[in-house]
C-alpha positions as CSV (number, residue, x, y, z in Angstrom):
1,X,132.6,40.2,-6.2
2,X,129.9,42.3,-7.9
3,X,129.6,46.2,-7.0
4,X,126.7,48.6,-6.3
5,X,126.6,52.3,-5.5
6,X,124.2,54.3,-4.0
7,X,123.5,57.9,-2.2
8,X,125.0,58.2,1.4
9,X,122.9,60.2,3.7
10,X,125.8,62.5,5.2
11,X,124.7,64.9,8.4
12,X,127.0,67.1,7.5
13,X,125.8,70.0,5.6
14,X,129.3,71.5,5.0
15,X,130.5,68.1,3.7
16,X,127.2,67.9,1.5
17,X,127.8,71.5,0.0
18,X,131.6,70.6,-0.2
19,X,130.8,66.9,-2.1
20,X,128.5,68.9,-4.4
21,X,131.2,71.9,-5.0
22,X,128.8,74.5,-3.9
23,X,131.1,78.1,-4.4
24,X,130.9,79.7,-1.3
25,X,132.9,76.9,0.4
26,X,136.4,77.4,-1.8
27,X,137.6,80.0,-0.4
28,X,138.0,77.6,3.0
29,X,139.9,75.3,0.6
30,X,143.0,74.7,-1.6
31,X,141.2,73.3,-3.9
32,X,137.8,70.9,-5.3
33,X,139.0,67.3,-5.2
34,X,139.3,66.7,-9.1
35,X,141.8,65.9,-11.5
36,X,142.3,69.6,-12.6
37,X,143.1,71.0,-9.3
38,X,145.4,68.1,-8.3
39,X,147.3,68.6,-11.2
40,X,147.7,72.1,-10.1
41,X,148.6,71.4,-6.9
42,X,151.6,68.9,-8.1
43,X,152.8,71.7,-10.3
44,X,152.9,73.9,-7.5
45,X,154.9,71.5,-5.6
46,X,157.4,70.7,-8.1
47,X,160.8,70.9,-6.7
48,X,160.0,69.9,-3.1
49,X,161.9,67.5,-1.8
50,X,161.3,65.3,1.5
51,X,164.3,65.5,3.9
52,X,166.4,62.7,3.6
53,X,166.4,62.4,7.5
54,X,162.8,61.9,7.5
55,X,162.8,59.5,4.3
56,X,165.8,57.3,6.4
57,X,163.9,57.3,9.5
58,X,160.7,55.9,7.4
59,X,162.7,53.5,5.8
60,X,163.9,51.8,9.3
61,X,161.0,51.9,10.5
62,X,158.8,50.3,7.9
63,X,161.5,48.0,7.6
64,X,161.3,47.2,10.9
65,X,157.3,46.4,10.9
66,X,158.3,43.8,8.1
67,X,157.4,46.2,5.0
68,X,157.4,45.1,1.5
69,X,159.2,45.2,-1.7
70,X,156.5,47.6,-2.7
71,X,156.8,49.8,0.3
72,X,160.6,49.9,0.3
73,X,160.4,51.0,-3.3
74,X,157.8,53.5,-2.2
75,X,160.6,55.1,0.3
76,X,163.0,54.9,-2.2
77,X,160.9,57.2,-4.5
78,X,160.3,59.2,-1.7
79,X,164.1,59.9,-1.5
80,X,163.8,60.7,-4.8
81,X,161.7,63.4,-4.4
82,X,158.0,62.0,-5.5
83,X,155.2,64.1,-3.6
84,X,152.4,62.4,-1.6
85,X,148.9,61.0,-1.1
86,X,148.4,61.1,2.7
87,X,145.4,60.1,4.8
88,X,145.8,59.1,9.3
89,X,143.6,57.2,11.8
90,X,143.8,56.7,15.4
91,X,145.9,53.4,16.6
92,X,142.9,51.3,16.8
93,X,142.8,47.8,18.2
94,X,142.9,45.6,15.1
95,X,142.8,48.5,12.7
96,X,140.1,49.7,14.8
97,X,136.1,50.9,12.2
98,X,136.4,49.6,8.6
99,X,137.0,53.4,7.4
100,X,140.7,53.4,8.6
101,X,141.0,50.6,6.1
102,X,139.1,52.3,3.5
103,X,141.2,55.3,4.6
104,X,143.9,53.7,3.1
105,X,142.6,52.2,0.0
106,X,141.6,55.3,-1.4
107,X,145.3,57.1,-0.6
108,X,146.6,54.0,-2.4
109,X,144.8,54.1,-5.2
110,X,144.5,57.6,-5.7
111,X,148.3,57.4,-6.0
112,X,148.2,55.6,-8.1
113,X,145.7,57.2,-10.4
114,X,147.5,60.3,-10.0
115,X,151.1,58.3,-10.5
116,X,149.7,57.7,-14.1
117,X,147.6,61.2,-14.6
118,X,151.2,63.2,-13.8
119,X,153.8,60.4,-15.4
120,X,155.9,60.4,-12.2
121,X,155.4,58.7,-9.2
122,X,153.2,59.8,-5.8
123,X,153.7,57.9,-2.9
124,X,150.7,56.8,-0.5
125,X,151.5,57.4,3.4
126,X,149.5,56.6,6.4
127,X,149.9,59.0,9.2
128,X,149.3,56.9,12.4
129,X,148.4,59.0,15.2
130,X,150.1,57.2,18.0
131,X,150.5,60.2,20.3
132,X,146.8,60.5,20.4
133,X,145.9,59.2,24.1
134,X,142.1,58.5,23.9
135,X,142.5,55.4,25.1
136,X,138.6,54.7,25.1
137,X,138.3,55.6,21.6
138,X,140.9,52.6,20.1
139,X,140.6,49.9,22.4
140,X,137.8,47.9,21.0
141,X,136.1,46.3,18.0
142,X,132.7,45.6,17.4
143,X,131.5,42.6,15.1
144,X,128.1,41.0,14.5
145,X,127.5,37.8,16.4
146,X,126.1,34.7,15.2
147,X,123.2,35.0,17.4
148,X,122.7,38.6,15.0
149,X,123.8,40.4,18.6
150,X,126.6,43.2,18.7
151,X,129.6,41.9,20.2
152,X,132.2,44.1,21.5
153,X,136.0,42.9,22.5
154,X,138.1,45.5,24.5
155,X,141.2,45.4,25.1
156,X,141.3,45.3,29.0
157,X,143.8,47.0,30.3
158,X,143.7,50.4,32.1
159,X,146.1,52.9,31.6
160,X,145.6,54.9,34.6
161,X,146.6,58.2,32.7
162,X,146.8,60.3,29.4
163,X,149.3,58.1,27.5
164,X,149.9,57.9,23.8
165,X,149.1,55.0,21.9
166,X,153.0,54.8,21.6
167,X,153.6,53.7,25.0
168,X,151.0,51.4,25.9
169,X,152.7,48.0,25.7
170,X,152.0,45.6,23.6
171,X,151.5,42.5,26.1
172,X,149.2,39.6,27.3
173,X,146.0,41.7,26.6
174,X,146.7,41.6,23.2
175,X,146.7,38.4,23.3
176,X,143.6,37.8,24.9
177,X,141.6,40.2,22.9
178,X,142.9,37.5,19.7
179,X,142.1,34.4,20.9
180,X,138.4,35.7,21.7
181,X,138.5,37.4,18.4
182,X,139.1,33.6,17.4
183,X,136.4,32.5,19.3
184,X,133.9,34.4,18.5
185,X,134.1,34.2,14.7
186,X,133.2,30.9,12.9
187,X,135.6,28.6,11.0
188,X,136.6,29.1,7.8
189,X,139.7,28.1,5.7
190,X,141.3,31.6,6.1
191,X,141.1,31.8,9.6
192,X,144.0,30.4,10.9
193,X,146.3,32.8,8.4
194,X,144.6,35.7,9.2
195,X,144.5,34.8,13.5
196,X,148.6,34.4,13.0
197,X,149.0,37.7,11.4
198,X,147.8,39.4,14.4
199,X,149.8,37.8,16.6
200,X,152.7,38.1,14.8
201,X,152.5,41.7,14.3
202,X,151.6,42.0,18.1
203,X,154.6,39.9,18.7
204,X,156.8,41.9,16.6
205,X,155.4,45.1,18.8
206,X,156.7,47.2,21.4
207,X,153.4,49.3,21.5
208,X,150.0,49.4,20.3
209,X,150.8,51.5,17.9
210,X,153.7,49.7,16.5
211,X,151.1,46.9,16.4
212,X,148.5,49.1,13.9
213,X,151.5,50.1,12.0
214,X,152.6,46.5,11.6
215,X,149.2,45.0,10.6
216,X,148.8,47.8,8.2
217,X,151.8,47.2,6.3
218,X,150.7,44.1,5.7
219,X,147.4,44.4,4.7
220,X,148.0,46.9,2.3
221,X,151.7,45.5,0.9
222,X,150.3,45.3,-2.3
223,X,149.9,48.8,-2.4
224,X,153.3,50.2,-1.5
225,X,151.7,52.2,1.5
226,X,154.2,53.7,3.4
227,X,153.6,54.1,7.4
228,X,154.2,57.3,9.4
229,X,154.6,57.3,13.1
230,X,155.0,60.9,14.7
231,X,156.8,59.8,17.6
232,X,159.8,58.8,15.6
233,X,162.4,61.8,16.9
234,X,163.6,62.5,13.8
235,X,160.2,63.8,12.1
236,X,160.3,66.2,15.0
237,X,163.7,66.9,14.8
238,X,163.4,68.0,11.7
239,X,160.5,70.5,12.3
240,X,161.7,71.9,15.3
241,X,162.4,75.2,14.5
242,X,158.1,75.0,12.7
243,X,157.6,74.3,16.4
244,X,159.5,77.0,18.0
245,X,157.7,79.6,15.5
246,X,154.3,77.9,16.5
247,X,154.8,78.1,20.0
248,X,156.0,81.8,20.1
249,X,153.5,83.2,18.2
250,X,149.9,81.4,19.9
251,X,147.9,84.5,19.7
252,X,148.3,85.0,15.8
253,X,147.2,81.2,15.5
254,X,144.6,81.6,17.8
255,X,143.4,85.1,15.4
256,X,143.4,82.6,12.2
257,X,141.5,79.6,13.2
258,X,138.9,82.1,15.3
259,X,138.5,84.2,12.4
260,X,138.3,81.5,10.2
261,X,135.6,79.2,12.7
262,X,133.2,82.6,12.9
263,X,133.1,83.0,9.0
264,X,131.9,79.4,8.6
265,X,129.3,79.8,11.6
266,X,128.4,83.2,9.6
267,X,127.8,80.8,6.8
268,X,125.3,78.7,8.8
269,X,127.8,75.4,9.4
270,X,128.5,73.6,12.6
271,X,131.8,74.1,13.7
272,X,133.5,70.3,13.4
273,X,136.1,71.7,16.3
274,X,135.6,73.9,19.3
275,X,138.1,76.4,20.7
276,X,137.9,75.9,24.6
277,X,138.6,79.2,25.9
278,X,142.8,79.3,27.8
279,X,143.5,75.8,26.1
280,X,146.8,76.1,23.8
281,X,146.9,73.8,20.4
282,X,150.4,72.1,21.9
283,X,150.6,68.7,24.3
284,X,154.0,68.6,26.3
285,X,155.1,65.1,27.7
286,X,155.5,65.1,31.7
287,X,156.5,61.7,32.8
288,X,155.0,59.8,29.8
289,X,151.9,61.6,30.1
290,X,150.7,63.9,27.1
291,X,149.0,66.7,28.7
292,X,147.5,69.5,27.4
293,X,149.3,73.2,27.4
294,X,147.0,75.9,28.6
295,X,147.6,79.3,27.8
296,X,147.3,82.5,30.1
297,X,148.5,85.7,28.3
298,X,152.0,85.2,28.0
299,X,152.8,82.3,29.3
300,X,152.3,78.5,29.0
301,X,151.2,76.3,32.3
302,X,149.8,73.2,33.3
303,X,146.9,72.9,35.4
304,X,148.1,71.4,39.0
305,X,151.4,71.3,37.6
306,X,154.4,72.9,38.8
307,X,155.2,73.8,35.4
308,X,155.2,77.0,33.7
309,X,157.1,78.9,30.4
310,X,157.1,81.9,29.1
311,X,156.8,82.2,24.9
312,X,160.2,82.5,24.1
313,X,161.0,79.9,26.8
314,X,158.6,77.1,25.1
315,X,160.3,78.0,21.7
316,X,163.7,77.6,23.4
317,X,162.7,74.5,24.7
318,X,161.6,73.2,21.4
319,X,164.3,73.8,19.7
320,X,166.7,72.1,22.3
321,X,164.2,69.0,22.3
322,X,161.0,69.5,20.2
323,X,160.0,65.8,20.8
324,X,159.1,67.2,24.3
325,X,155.9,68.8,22.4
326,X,153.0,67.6,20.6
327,X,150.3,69.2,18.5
328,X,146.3,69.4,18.6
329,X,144.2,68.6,15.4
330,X,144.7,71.8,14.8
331,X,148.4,72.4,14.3
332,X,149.4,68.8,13.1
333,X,148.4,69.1,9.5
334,X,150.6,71.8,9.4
335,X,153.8,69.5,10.7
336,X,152.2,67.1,8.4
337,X,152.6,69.3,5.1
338,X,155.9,70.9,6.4
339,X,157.5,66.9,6.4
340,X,155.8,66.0,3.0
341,X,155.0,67.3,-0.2
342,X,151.5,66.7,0.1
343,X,149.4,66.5,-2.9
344,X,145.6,65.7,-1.2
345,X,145.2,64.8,2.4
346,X,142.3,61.9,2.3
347,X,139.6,62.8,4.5
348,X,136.4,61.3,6.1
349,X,133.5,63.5,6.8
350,X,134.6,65.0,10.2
351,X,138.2,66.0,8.5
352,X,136.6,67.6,5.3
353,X,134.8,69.7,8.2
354,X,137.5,70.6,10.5
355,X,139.9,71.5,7.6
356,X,137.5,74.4,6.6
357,X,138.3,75.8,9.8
358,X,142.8,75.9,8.9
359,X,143.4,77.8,5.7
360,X,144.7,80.6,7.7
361,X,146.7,78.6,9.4
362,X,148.3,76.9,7.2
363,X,149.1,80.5,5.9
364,X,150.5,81.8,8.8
365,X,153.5,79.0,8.3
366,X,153.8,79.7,4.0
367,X,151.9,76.9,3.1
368,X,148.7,76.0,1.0
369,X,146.3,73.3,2.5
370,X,146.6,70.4,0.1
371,X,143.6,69.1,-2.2
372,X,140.9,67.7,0.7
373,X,139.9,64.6,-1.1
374,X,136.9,62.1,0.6
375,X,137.8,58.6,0.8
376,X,135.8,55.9,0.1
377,X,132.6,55.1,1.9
378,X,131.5,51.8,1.6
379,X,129.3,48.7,2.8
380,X,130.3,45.4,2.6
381,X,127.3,42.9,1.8
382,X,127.8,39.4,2.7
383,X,125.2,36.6,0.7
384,X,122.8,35.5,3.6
385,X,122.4,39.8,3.5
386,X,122.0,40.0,0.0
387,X,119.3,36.8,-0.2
388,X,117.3,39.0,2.3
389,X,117.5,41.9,0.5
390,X,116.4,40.1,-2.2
391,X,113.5,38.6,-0.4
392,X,112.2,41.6,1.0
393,X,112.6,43.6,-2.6
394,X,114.8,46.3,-0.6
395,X,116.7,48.4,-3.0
396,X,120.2,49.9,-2.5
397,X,119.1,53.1,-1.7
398,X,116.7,52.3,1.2
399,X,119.9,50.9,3.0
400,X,120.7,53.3,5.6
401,X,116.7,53.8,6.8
402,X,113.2,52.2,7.6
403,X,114.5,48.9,9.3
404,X,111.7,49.2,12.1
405,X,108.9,49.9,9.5
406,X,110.0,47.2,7.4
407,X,109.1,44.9,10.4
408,X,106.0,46.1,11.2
409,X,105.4,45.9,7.0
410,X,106.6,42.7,6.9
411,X,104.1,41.3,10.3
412,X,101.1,43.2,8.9
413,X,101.2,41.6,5.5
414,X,101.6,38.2,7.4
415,X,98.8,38.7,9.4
416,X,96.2,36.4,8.0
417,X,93.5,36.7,10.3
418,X,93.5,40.9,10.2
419,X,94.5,41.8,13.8
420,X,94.0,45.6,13.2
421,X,90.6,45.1,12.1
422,X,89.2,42.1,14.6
423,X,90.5,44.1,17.3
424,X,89.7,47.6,16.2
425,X,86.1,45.7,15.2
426,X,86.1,44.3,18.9
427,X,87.0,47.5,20.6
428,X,83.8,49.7,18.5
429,X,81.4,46.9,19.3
430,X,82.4,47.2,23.0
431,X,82.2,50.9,23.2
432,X,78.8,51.4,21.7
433,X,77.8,48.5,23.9
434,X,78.7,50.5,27.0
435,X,77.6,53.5,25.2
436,X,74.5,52.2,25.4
437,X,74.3,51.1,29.0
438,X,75.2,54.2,30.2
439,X,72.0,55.6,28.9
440,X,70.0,52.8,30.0
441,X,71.5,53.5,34.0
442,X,71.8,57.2,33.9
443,X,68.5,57.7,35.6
444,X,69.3,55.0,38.4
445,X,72.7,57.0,40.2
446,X,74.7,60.0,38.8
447,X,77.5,58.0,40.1
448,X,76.9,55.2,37.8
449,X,77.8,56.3,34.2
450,X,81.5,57.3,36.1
451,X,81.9,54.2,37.1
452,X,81.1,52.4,34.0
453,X,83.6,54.5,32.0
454,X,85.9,53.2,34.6
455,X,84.6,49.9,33.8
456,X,84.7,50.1,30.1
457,X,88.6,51.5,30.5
458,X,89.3,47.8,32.3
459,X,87.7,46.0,29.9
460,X,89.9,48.1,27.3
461,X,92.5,47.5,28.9
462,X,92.1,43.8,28.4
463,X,91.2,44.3,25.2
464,X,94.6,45.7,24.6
465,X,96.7,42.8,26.6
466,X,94.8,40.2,24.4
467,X,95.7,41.9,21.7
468,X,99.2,41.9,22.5
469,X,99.4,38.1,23.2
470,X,97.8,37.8,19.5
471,X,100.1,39.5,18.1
472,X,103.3,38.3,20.3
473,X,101.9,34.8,18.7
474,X,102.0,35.9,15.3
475,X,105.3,37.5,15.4
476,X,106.3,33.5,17.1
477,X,105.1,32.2,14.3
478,X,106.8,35.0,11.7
479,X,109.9,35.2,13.5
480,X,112.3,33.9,10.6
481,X,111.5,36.8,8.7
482,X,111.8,39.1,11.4
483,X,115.3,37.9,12.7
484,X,116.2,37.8,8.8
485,X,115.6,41.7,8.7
486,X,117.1,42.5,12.3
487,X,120.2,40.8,11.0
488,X,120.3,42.9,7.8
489,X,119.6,45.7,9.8
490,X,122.5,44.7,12.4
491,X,125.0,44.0,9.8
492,X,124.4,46.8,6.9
493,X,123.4,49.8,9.7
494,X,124.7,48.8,12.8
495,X,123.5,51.5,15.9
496,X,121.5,53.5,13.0
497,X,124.7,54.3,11.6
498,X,126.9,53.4,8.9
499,X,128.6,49.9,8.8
500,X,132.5,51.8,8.3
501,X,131.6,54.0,11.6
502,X,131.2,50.5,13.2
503,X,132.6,47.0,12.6
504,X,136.0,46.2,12.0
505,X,137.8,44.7,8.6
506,X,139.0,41.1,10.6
507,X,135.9,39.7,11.0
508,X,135.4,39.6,7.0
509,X,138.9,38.8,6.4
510,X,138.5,35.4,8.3
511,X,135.4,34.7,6.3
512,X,136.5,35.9,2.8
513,X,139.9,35.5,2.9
514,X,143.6,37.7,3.9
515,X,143.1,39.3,0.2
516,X,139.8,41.0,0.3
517,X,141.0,44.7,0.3
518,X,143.3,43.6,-2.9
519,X,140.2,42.3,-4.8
520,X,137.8,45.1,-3.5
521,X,140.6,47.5,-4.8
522,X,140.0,47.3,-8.4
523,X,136.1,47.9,-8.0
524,X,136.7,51.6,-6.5
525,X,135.9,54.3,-7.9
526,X,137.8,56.9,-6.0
527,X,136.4,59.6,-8.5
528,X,133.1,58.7,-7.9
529,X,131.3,60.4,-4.4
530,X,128.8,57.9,-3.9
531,X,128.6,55.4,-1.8
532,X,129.7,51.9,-2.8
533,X,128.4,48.6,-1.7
534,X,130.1,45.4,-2.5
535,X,128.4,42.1,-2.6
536,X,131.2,39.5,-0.7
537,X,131.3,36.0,-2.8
């Protein structure tokens, strides 16, 4: 496998200005991601310990998605009191985009980068966040077709209300969406493997989320990556006084992300997440449902509910039985860092944006924000994409733009008989001809000269249509080259948008084999901001 890099064209202008370390941006962060300031931020956490409850409950459960060797002896450092590379994803079917995986890679790795820049061990976690209950968002993944159309398999099942990830079983839909998955992709000598470790893992399930948590423990067993489920009690037994606290004081949490979001808007950047005006940052479960909290003054309600607290009630409630609340985005990387002794958070572009927006929370609780580090961005190439790439001389920086014009570049140099000019030719000749026949039959009628401008926008008219039939014929006879760039064009920027943002990892697994990730792993370059491409064998 050969490796390439090149620019990435991020929308984002805080995530440009944070990638390039522009100053005025710092004082949103704990730190820039490099080596200097995540040594610092070890230092700092030196002594922190994760709670052994937590570390047992981890242990069980990985154990009990059929962990490794590696990520056992990752929990047992844990217990041992080694701080943390963390990065999170939604449950997504099948892993859901490539980024999740990359997600991961790069917490992996940078932990073990860091494991040999500090001379003690860091332990890579994967937050999955199974109480999220977007259904829409993770229950589908995309793939090219043979036929170099999208094809789309979703999970179809209807969950008929706002539940987690967490409790949406595991069952016969799972199975369906696999053996189309199967049917859709072509045969290989992986395939089979890689088909039975997704139905083992959703055999081994109770939930969908069980079922990401048990395929990514295998993909990434040579890595020691250790999963995280928030709905496992004991991670919110262990906070629940953090929740209490957060739950009676909404208004001084409100004050520091509001402050915080109108500073960065002062600044001239987009804010990544909007305040809606009475909605609390807490979830509470009402007959499996997670539903969201709204605030009115003093008191917590929900909207056609008959359910209402007080303050000190919801933070008498959560500490009786926190694991009846849930956090937003913006108080759960606070829980996060209150569980763990969190060195860097990995974050994709949306994350690096929204964390600008919590320093003062995570002050409001005694904590610093961990170093914001970006994962990897990537593109995976396969061969027949790279022979066009070849073939049409298109470098590795004109990836992510130009697909249309490079069809119309590719039919006009084609075009041996010079359709622009014979046409263009054809048209002049027809308008000075009518040019002069309207001076010729001015003098007969008034009405004339109207009506053959009329007649002259007819004739134009089929002028046009014959020249679309030419052409249509010509792009017949092209039409290898043109499907050869709609298929590089499908496959490296899917939708006009990156790759990672779109297809999923199992598709290339079946083709190049269950140990892709671990041969892609030693070509990264988690240091390195731009964007890699990597040229499948």
């Amino acid at each position: 496998m050969e490796r390439g890099f090149c620019p990435f064209p991020y929308s984002q202008p805080l995530v440009l200005d944070y990638l390039r370390g522009e100053e005025r941006l710092k004082p949103f962060y704990g730190g820039w991601p490099d080596w200097g300031e995540l040594k610092k931020r070890a230092e700092r956490l030196a002594g922190r310990k994760t709670s052994g409850v937590v570390v047992a409950a981890l242990g069980e459960y990985n154990r009990r998605l059929g962990a490794g060797t590696a990520t056992m002896a990752a929990i047992d450092r844990l217990a041992q009191g080694a701080p943390v590379v963390i990065t999170g994803q939604q449950a997504g079917v099948c892993t859901g985009p490539l980024y999740t995986v990359y997600k991961a890679l790069t917490a992996a790795l940078l932990a073990e980068r860091l494991s040999g820049e500090l001379g003690r061990p860091v332990v890579p976690l994967f937050w999955v966040a199974a109480e999220d209950h977007d259904f829409g968002e993770i229950n589908h993944i995309d793939l090219a077709g043979s036929d170099g159309r999208m094809v789309r398999l979703r999970l179809e099942m209807e969950p008929g209300g706002k539940y987690p990830a967490a409790s949406l079983p595991c069952g016969k839909e799972v199975e369906t969406l696999i053996e189309r998955l199967a049917e859709v992709t072509p045969p290989t000598e992986f395939k089979e493997g890689v088909i039975s470790l997704l139905r083992e893992t959703a055999a081994a399930a109770d939930n969908l989320a069980d079922w990401f948590a048990g395929i990514m423990v295998r993909l990434f067993a040579f890595t020691g990556l250790v999963v995280v489920n928030p709905c496992l009690p004991e991670l919110k037994e262990v906070a629940r006084n953090l929740f209490a606290r957060m739950l009676r004081d909404p208004e001084e949490i409100e004050k520091a992300f509001v402050e915080t979001s109108a500073e960065l808007l002062a600044l001239g950047y987009p804010l990544q997440v909007q305040k809606k005006p009475g909605v609390s940052h807490f979830f509470v479960y009402r007959e499996g449902q997670r539903l969201a909290l709204l605030r009115d003054g003093e008191r917590y309600f929900l909207p056609e509910e008959d359910f209402a607290l007080g303050l000190e009630e919801a933070a008498a409630l959560a500490e009786e039985n926190p694991c009846l609340f849930s956090l937003d985005v913006v108080l759960r990387p606070v829980w996060q860092d209150y569980l763990f002794p969190v060195i860097a958070y990995v974050a994709g572009p949306g994350e690096i944006s929204y964390y600008a927006q919590l320093r003062r929370v995570y002050h409001l609780f005694d904590q610093e924000m961990p170093v914001i580090y970006p994962r990897l961005s990537a593109t995976l190439i396969e061969p027949s994409i790279a022979k066009v790439l070849r073939k049409f001389a298109i470098g590795e920086g004109e990836l992510f733009s130009g697909w249309e014009e490079r069809k119309e570049k590719h039919l006009r140099e084609a075009d041996r008989i010079g359709i622009d000019s014979l046409f263009a030719g054809l048209r002049h000749k027809i308008e000075a001809a009518y040019g002069e026949l309207v001076d010729r039959i001015a003098g007969l009628s008034p009405h004339l000269p109207a009506l053959a401008r009329e007649n002259l926008r007819r004739v134009l008219d089929q002028v046009d249509y014959l020249e679309g039939k030419v052409r249509q014929e010509q792009r017949q006879r092209e039409e290898v080259g043109v499907r050869q760039l709609e298929k590089a064009a499908l496959n490296l920027w899917p939708r006009r948008t990156p790759q990672e943002r779109v297809f999923n990892i199992f598709p290339y697994l079946i083709k190049y084999g269950p140990d892709l990730l671990t041969r892609m792993a030693p070509l990264v370059e988690v240091e390195r901001r731009e964007h890699h491409l990597f040229y499948l064998p």
